[in-house]
MOPAC internal coordinates of N, CA, C and O (Angstrom, degrees):
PM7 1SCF
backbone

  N    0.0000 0     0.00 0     0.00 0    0    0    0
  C    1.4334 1     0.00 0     0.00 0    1    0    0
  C    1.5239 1   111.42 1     0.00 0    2    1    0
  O    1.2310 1   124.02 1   138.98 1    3    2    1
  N    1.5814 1   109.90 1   -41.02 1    3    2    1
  C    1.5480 1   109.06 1  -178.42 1    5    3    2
  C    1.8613 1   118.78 1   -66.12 1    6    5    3
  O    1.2310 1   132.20 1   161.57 1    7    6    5
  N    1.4978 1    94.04 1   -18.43 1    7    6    5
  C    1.8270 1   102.53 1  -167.48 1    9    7    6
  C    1.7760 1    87.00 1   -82.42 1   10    9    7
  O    1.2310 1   124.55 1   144.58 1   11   10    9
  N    1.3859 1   108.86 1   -35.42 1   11   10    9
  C    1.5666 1    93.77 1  -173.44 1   13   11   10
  C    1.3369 1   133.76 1   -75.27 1   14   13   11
  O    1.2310 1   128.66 1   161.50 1   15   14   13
  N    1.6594 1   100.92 1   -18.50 1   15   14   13
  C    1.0871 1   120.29 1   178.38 1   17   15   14
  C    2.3296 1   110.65 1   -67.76 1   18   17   15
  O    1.2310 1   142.38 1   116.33 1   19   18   17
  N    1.4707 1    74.15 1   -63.67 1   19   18   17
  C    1.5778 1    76.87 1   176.01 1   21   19   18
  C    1.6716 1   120.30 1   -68.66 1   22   21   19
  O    1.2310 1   129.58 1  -175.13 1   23   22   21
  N    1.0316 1    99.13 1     4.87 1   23   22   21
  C    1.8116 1    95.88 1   164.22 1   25   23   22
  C    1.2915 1   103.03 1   -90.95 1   26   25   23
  O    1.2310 1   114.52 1   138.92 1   27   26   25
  N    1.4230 1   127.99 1   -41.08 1   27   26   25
  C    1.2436 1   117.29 1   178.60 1   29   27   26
  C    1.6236 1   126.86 1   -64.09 1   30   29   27
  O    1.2310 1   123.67 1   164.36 1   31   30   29
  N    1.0113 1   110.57 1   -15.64 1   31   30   29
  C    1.2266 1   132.69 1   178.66 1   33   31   30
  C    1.6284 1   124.25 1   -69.27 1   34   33   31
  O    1.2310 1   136.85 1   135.58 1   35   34   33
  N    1.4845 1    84.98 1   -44.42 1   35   34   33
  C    1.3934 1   113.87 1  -175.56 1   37   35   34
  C    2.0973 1    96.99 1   -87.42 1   38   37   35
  O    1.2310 1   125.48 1   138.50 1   39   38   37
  N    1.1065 1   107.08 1   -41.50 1   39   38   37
  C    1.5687 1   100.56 1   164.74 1   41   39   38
  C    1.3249 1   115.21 1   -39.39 1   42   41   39
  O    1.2310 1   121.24 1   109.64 1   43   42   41
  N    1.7395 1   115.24 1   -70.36 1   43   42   41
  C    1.5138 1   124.96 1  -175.34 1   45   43   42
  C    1.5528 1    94.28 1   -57.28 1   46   45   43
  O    1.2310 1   114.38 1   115.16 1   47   46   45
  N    0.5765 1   128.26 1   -64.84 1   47   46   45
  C    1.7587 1   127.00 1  -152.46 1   49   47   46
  C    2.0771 1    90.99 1   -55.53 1   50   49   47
  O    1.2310 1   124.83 1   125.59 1   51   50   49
  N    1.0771 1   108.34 1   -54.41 1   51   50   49
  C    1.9091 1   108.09 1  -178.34 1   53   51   50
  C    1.6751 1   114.33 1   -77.70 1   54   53   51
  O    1.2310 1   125.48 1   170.50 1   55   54   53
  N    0.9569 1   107.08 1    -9.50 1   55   54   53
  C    1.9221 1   110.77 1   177.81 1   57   55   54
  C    1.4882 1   104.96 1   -56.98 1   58   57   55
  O    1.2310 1   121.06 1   124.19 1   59   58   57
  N    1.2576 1   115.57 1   -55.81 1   59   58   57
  C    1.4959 1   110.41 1  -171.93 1   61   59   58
  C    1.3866 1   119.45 1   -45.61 1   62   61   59
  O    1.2310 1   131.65 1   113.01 1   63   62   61
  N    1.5637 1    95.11 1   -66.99 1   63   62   61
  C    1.9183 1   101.34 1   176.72 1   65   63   62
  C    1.1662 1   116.18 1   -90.27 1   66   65   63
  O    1.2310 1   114.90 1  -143.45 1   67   66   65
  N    1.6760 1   127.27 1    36.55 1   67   66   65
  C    1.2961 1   134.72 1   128.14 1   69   67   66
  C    1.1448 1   119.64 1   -69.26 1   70   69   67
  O    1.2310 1   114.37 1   121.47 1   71   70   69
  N    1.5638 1   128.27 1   -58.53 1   71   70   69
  C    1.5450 1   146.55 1   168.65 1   73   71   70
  C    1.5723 1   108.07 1   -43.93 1   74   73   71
  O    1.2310 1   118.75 1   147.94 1   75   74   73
  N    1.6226 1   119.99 1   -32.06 1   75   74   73
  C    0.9828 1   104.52 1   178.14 1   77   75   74
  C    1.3374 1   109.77 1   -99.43 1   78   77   75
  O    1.2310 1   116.85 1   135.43 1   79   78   77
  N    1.1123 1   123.59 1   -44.57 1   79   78   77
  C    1.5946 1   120.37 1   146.58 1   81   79   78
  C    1.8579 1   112.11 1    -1.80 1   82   81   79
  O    1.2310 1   136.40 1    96.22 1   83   82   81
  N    1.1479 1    85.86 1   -83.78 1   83   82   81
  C    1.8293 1   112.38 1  -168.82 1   85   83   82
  C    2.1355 1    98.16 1   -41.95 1   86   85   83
  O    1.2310 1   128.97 1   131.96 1   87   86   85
  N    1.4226 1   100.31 1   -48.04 1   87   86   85
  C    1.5139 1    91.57 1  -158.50 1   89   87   86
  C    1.9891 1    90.03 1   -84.19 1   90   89   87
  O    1.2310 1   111.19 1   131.96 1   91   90   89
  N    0.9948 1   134.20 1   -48.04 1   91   90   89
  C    1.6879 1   126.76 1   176.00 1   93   91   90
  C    1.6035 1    96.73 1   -34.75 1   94   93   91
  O    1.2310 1   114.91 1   116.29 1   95   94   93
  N    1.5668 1   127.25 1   -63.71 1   95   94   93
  C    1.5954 1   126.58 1  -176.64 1   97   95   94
  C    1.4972 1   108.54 1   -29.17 1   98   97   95
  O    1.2310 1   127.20 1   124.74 1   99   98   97
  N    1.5152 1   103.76 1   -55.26 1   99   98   97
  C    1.8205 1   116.67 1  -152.94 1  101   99   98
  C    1.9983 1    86.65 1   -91.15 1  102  101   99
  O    1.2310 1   120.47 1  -178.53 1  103  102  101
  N    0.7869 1   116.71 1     1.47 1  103  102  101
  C    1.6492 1   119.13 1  -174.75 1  105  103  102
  C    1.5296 1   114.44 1    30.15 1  106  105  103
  O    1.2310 1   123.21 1  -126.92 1  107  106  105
  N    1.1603 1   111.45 1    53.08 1  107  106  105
  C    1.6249 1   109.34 1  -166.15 1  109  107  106
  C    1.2811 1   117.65 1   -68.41 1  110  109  107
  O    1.2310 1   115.12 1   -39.65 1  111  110  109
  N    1.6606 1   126.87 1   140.35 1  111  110  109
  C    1.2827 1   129.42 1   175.21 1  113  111  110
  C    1.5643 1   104.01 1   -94.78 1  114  113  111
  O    1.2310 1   125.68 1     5.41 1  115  114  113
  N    1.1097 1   106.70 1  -174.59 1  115  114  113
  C    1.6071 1   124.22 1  -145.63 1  117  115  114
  C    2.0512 1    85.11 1   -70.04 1  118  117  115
  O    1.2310 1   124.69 1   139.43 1  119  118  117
  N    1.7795 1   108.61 1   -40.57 1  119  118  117
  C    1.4886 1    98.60 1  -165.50 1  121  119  118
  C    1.7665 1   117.68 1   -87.36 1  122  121  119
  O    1.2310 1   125.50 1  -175.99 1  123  122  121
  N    1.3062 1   107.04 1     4.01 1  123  122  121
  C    1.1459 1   124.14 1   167.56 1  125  123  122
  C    1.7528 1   121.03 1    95.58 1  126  125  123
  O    1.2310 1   133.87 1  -143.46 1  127  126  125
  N    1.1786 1    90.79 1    36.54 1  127  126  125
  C    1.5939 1   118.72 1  -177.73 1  129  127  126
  C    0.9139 1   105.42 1  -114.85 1  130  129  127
  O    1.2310 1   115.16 1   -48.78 1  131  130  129
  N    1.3132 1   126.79 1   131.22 1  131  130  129
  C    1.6707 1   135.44 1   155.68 1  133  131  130
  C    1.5555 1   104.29 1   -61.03 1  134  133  131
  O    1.2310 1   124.51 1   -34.54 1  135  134  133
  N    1.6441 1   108.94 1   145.46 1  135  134  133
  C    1.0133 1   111.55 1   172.55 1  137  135  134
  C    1.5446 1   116.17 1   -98.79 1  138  137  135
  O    1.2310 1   124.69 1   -21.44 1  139  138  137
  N    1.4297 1   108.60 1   158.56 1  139  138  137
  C    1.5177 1   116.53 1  -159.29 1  141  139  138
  C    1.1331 1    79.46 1  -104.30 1  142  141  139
  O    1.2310 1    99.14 1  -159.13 1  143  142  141
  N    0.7753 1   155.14 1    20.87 1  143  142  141
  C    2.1164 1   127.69 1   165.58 1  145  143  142
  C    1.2505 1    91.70 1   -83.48 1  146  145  143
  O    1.2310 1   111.93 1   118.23 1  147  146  145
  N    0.8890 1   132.81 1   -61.77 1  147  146  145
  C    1.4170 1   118.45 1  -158.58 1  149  147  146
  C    1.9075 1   130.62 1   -73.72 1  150  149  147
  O    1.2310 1   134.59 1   167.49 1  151  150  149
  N    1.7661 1    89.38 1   -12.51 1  151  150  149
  C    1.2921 1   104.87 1   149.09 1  153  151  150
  C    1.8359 1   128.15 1   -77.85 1  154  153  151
  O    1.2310 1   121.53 1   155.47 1  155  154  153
  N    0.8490 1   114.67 1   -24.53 1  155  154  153
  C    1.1544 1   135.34 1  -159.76 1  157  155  154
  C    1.8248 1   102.62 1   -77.11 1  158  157  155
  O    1.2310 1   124.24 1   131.88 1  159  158  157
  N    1.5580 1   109.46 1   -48.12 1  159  158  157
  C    1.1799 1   143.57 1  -175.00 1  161  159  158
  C    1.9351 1   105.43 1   -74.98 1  162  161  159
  O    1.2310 1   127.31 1   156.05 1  163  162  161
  N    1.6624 1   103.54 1   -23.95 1  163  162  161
  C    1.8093 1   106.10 1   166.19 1  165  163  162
  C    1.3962 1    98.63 1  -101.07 1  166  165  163
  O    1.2310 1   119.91 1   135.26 1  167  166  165
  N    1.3016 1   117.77 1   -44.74 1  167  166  165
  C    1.9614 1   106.34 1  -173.06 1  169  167  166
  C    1.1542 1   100.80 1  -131.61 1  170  169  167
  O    1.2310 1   127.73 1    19.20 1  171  170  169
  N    1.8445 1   102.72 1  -160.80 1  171  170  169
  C    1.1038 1   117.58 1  -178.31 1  173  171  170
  C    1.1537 1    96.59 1  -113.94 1  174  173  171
  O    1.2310 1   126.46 1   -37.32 1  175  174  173
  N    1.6889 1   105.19 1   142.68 1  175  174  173
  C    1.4213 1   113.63 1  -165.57 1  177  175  174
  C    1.9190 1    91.67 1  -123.18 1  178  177  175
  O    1.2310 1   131.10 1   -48.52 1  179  178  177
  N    1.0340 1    96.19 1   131.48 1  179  178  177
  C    1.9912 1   115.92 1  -165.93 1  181  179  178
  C    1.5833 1   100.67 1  -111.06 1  182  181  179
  O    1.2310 1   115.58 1   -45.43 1  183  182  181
  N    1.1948 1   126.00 1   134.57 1  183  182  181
  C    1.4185 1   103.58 1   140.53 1  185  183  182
  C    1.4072 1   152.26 1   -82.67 1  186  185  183
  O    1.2310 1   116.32 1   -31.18 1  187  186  185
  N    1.3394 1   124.59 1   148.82 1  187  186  185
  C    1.3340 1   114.00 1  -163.92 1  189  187  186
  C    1.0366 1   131.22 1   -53.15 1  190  189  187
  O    1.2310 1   115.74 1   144.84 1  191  190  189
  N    1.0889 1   125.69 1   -35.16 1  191  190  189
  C    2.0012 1   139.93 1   162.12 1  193  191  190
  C    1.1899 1    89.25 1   -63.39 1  194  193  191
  O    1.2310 1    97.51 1   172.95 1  195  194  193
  N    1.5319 1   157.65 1    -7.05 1  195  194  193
  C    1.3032 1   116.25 1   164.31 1  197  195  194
  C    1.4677 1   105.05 1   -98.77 1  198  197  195
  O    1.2310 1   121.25 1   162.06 1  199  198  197
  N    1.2179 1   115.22 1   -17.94 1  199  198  197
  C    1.4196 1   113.61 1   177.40 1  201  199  198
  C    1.5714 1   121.16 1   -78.06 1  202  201  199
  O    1.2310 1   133.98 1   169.00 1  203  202  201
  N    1.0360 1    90.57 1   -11.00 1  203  202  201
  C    1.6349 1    94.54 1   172.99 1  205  203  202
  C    1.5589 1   119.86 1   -88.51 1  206  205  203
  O    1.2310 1   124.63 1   141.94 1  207  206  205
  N    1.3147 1   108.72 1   -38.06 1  207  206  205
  C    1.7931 1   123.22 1   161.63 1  209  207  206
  C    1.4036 1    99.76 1   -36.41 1  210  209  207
  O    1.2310 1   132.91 1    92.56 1  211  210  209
  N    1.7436 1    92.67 1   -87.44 1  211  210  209
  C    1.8160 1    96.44 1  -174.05 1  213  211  210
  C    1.4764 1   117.03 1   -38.98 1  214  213  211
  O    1.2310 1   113.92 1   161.67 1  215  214  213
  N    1.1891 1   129.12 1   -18.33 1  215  214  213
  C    1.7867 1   132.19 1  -170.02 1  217  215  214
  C    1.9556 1    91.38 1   -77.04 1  218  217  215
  O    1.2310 1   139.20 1   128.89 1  219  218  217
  N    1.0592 1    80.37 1   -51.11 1  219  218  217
  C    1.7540 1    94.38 1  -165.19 1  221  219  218
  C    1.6331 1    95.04 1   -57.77 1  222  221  219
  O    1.2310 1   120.23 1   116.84 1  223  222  221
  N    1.3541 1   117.16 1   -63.16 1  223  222  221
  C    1.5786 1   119.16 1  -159.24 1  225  223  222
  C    1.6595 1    90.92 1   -51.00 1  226  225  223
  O    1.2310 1   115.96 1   114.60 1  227  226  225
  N    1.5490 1   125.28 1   -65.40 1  227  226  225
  C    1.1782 1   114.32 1  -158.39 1  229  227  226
  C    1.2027 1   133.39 1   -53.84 1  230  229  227
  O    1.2310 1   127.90 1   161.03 1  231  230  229
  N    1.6332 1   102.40 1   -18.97 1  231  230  229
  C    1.8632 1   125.95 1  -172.26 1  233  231  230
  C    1.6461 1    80.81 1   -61.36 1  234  233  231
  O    1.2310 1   120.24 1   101.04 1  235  234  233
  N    1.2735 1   117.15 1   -78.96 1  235  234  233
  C    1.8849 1   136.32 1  -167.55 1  237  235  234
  C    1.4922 1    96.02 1   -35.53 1  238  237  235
  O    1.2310 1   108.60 1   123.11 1  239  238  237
  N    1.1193 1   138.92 1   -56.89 1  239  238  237
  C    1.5917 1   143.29 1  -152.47 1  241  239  238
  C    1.4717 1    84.40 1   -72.18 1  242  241  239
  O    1.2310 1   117.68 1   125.20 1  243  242  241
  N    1.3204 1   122.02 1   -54.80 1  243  242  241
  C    1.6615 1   115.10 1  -158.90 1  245  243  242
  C    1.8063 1    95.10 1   -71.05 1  246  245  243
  O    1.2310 1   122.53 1   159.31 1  247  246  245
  N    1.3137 1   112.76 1   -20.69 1  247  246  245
  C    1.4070 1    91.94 1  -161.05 1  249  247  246
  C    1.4044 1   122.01 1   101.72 1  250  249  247
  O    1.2310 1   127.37 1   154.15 1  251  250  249
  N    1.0518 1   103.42 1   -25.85 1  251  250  249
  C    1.8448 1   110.58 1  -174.28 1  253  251  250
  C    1.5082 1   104.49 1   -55.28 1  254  253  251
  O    1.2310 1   127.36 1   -34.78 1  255  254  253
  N    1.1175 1   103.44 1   145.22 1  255  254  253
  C    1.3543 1   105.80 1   171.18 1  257  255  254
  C    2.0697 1   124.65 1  -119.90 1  258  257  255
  O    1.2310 1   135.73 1  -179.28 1  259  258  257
  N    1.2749 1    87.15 1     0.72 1  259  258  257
  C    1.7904 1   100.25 1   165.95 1  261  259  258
  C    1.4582 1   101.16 1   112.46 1  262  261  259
  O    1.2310 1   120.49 1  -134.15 1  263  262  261
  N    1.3488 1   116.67 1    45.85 1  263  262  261
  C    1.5405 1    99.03 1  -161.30 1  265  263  262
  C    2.0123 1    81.00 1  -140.38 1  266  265  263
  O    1.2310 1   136.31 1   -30.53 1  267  266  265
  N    1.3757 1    86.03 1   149.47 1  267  266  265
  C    1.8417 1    85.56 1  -174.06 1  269  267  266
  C    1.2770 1    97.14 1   -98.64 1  270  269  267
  O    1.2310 1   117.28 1   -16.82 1  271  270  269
  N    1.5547 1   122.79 1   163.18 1  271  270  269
  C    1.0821 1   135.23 1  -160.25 1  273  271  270
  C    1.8082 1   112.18 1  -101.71 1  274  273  271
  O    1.2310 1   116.64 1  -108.02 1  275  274  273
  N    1.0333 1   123.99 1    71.98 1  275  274  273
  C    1.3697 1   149.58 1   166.76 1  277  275  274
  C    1.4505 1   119.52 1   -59.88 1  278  277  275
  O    1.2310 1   121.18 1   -51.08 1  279  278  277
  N    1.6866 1   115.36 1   128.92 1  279  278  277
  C    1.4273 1   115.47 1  -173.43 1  281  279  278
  C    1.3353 1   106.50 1   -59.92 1  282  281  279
  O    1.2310 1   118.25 1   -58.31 1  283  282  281
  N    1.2619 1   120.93 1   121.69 1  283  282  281
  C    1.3741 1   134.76 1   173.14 1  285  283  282
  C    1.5475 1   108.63 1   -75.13 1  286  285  283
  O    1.2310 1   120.33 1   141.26 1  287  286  285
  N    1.2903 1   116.98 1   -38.74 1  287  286  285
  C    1.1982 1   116.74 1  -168.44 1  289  287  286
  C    1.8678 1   118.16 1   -91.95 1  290  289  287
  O    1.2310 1   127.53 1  -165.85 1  291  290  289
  N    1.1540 1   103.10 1    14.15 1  291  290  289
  C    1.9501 1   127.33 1  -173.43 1  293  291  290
  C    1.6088 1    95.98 1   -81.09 1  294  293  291
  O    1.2310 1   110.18 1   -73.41 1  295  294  293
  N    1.5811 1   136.04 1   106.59 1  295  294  293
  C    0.8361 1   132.32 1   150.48 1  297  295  294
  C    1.5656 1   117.49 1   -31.56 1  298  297  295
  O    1.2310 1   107.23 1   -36.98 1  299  298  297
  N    0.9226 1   141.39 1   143.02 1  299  298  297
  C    1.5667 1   152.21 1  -169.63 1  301  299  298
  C    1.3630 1   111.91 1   -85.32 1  302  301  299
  O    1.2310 1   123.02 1   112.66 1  303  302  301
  N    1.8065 1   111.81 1   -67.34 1  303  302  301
  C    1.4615 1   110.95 1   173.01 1  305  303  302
  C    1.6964 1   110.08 1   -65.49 1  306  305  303
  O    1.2310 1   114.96 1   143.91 1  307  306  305
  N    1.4846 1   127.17 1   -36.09 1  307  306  305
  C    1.3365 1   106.61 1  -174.28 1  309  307  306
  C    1.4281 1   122.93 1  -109.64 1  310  309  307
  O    1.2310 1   122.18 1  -155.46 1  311  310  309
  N    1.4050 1   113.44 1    24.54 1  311  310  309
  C    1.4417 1   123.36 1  -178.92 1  313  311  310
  C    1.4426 1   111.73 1    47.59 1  314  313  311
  O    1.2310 1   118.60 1  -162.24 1  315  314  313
  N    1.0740 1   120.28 1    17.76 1  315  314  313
  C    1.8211 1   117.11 1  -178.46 1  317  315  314
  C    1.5937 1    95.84 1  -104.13 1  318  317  315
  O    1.2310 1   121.51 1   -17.77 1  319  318  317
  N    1.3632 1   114.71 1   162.23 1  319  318  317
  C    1.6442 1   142.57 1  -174.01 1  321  319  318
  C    1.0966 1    79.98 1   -99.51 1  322  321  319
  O    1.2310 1   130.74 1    17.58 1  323  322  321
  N    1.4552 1    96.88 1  -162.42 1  323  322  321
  C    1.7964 1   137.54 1  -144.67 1  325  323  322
  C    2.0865 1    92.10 1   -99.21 1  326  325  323
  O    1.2310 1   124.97 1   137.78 1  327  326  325
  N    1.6778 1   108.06 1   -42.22 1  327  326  325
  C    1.0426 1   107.15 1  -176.47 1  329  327  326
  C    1.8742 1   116.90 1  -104.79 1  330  329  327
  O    1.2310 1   125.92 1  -157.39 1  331  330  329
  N    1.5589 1   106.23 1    22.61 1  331  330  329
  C    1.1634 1   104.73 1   160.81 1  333  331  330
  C    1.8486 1   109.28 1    84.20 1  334  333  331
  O    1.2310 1   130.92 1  -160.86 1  335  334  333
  N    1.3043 1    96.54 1    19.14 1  335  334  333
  C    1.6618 1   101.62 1   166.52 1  337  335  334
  C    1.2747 1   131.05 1  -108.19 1  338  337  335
  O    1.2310 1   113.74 1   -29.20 1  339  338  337
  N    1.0260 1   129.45 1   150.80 1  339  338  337
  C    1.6060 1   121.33 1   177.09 1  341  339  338
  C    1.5317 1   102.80 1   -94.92 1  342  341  339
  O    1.2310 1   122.91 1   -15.09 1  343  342  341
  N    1.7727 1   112.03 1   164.91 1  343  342  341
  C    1.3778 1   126.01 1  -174.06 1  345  343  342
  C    1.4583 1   102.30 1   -49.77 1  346  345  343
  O    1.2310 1   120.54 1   -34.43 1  347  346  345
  N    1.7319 1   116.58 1   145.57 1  347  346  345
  C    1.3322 1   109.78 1   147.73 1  349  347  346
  C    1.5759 1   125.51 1   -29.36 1  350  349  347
  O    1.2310 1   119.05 1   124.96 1  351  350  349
  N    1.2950 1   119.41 1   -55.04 1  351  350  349
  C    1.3264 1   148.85 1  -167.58 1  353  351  350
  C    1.4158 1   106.26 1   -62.05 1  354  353  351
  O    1.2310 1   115.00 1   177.42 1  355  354  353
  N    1.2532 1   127.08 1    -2.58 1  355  354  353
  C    1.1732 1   120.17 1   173.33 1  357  355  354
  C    1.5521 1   120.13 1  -113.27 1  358  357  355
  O    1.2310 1   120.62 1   -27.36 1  359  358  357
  N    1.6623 1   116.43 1   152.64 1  359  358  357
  C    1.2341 1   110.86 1   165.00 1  361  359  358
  C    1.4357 1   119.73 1   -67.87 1  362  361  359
  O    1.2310 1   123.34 1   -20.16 1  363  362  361
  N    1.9795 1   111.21 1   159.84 1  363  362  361
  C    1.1179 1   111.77 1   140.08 1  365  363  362
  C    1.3747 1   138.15 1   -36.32 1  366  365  363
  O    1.2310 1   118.66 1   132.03 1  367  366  365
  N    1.2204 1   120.16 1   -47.97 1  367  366  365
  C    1.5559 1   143.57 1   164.29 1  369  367  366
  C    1.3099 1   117.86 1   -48.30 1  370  369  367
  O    1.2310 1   118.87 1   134.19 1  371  370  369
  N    1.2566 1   119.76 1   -45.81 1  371  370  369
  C    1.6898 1   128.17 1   176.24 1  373  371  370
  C    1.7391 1   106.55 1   -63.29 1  374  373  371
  O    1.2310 1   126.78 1   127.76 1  375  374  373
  N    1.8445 1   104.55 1   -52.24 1  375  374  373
  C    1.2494 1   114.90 1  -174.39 1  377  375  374
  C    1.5142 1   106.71 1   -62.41 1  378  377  375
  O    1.2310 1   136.44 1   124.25 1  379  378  377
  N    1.0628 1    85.77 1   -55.75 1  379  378  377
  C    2.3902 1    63.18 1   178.22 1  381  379  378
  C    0.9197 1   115.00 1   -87.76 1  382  381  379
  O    1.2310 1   109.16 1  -153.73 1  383  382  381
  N    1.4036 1   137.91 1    26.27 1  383  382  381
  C    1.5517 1   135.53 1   138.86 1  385  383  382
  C    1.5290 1   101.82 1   -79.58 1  386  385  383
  O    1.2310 1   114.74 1   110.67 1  387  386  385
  N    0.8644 1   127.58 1   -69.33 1  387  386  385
  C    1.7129 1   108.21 1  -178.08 1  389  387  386
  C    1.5705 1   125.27 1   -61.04 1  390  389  387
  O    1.2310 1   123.34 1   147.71 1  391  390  389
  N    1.5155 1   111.21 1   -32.29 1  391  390  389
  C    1.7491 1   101.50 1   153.34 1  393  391  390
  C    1.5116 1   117.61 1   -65.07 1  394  393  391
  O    1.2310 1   117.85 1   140.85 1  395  394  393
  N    1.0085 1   121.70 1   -39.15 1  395  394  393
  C    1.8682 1   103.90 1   160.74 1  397  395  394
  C    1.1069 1   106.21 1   -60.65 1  398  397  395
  O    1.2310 1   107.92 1   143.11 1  399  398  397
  N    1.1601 1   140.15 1   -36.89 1  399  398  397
  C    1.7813 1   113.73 1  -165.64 1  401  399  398
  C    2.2128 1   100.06 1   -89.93 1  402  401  399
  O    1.2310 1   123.14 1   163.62 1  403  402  401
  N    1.4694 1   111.59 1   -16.38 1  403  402  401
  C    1.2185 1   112.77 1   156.02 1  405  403  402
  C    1.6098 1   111.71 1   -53.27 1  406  405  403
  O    1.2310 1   125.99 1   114.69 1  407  406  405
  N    1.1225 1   106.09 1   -65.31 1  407  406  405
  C    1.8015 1   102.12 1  -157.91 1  409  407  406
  C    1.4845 1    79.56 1   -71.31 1  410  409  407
  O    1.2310 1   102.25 1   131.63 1  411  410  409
  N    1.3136 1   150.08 1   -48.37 1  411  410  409
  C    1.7915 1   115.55 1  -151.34 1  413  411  410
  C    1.3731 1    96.74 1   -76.31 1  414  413  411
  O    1.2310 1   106.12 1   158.22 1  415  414  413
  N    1.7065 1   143.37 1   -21.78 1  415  414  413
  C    0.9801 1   110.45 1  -172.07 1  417  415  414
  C    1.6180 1   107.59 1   -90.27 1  418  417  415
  O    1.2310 1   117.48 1   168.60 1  419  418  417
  N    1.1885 1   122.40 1   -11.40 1  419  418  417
  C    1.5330 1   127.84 1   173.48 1  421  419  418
  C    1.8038 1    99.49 1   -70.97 1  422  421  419
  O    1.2310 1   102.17 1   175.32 1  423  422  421
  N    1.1868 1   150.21 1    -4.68 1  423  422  421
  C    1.4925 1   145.97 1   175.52 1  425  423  422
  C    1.6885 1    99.82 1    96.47 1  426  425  423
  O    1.2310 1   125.35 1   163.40 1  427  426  425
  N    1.3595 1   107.33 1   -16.60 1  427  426  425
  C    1.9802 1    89.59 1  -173.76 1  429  427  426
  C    1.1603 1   117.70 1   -70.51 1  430  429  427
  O    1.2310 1   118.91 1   -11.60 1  431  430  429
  N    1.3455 1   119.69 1   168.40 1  431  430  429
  C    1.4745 1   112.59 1  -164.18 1  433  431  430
  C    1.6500 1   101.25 1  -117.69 1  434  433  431
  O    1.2310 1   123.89 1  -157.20 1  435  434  433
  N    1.5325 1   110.14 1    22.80 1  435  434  433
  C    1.3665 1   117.45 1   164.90 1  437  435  434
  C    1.3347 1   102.18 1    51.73 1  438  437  435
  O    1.2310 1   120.89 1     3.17 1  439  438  437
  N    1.9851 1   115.90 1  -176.83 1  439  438  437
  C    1.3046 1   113.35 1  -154.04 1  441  439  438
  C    1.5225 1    96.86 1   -98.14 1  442  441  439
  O    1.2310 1   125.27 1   -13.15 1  443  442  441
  N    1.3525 1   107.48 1   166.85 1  443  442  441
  C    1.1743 1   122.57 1  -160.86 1  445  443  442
  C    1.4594 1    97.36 1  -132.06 1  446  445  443
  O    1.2310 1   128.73 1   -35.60 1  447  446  445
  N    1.5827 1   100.78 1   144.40 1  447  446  445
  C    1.3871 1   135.74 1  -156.58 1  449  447  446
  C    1.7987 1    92.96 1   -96.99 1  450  449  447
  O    1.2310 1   131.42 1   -44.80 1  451  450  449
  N    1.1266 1    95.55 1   135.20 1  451  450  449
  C    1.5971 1   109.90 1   171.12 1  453  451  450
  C    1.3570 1   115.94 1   101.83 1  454  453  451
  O    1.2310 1   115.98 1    36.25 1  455  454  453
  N    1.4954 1   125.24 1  -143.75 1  455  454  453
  C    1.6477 1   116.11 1  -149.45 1  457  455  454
  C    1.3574 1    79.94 1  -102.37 1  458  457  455
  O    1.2310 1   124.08 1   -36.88 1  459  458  457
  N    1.3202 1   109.78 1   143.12 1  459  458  457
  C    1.7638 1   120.43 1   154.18 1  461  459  458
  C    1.3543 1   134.86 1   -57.52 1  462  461  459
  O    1.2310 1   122.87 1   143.75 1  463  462  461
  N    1.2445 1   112.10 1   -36.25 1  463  462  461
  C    1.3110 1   118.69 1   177.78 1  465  463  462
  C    1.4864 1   121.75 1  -105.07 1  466  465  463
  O    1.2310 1   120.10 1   180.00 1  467  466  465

């Protein structure tokens, strides 16, 4: 109760020169806009209609057509590639649940538990 108390305390007592803190950060002018000089003076400040052109032109130049680039070569029913791996994205646990349900529907009788010889 006493730690909660004195945090609150310590809230009121730091609120003020947080607020003033907070509004120097956002540098607000009288109409409630931050002013860009002083952004302007760390980066380069673009406008958005031009940044959106250039977004657009470069999509067209590459050719892309909005489509993400997905293993083409990933069997569908068995989640394996070309070289017989499953997704990063998957568990161990998932993977030999679907290689067991591979080998029982292929007839093998999968690996077997106990001594080999």
């Amino acid at each position: 109760m006493e730690a909660e108390d004195a945090q609150a305390e310590k809230r009121k007592k730091n609120a003020p020169k947080e607020l003033a803190r907070l509004k120097q950060a956002l540098n607000l002018d009288k109409k409630g806009e931050a002013a860009m000089t002083d952004v302007q003076e760390i980066a380069t400040v673009v406008p958005a209609d031009k940044i959106k052109k250039t977004d657009v032109d470069m999509a067209e130049a590459e050719g892309d057509d909005g489509k993400m680039d997905m293993d083409s070569k990933r069997n569908k029913a068995t989640l394996l590639d070309e070289n017989g791996q499953y997704p990063a994205w998957m568990s161990q646990r998932q993977a030999k649940k679907l290689k067991g349900k591979r080998m029982a529907k292929k007839g093998g009788k999968g690996k077997k538990k106990g001594i080999a010889w």
